[in-house]
Structures are given as structure tokens and as C-alpha cells.
C-alpha positions, -999 to +999 in steps of 0.1 A: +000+000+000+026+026+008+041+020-026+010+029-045+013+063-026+047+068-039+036+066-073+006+090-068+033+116-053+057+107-081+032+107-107+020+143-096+052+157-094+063+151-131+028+158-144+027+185-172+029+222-169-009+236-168-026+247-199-025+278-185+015+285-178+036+305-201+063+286-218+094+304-217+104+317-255+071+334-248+084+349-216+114+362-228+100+381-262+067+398-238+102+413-217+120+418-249+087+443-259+084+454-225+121+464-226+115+482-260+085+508-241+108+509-213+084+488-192+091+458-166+070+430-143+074+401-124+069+371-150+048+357-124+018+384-131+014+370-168-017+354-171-029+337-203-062+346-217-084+333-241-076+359-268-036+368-257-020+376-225-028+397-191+002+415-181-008+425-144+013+455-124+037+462-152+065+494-139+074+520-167+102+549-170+092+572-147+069+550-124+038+544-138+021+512-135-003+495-160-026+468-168-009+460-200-033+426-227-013+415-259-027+391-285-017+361-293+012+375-314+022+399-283+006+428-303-005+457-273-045+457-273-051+479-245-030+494-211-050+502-183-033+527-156-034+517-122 
């Protein structure tokens, strides 16, 4: 019995990344554009949407903070100041 537990724990340990994680090519080219605006976040506040990406509490040059959503092909849709 306490081997059948083991493989449970194993088993959810190496189970895929969720649906809803960002791989990380993707990562890098939304901090690439946010680089290019002068802009920066925590990767951790990127939160895949149906239609793009959420970019939560995102910094820019001189302060300011947004609510940044890209498409799909990390084209700017809207920014939201906070």
C-alpha cells in the first residue's frame, strides 16, 4: 500500500505544466517588448487569456504602472493605468 502512494506523489510531481502556464520563448519576447517601451513586471503576473496575455502591475520609466493585454502574437491591445 505505501508503494501505491509513492507513485501517486511521483506521478504528480512530473505531471505536465498547466494549460495555462507561459512557456518560456514566450516569456522572454513579452520582456523583450516590455524592454522596448521601457516597461518591466514580475513574469509571475502574466496570465494567459483566451484571446492573448494579461500583463498585471507592469512598472514603466518614470513610475507608472499598468494593466498591460497582448494578443496572441504579443501585439498591445489595451494598457489600463493603475
Amino acid at each position: 500500500m505505501k508503494n501505491i502512494g509513492i507513485f501517486i506523489i511521483t506521478g504528480l510531481l512530473a505531471a505536465p505544466a498547466s494549460a495555462d502556464e507561459v512557456d518560456t520563448e514566450t516569456v522572454e519576447r513579452i520582456e523583450a517588448y516590455l524592454a522596448s517601451i521601457e516597461c518591466q513586471m514580475d513574469p509571475d503576473d502574466i496570465e494567459v487569456e483566451d484571446d492573448g496575455y494579461d500583463l498585471d502591475d507592469v512598472i514603466c520609466k518614470g513610475g507608472n504602472q499598468f494593466d498591460i493585454k497582448l494578443d496572441k502574437d504579443l501585439n498591445e491591445v489595451s494598457r489600463k493605468a493603475e
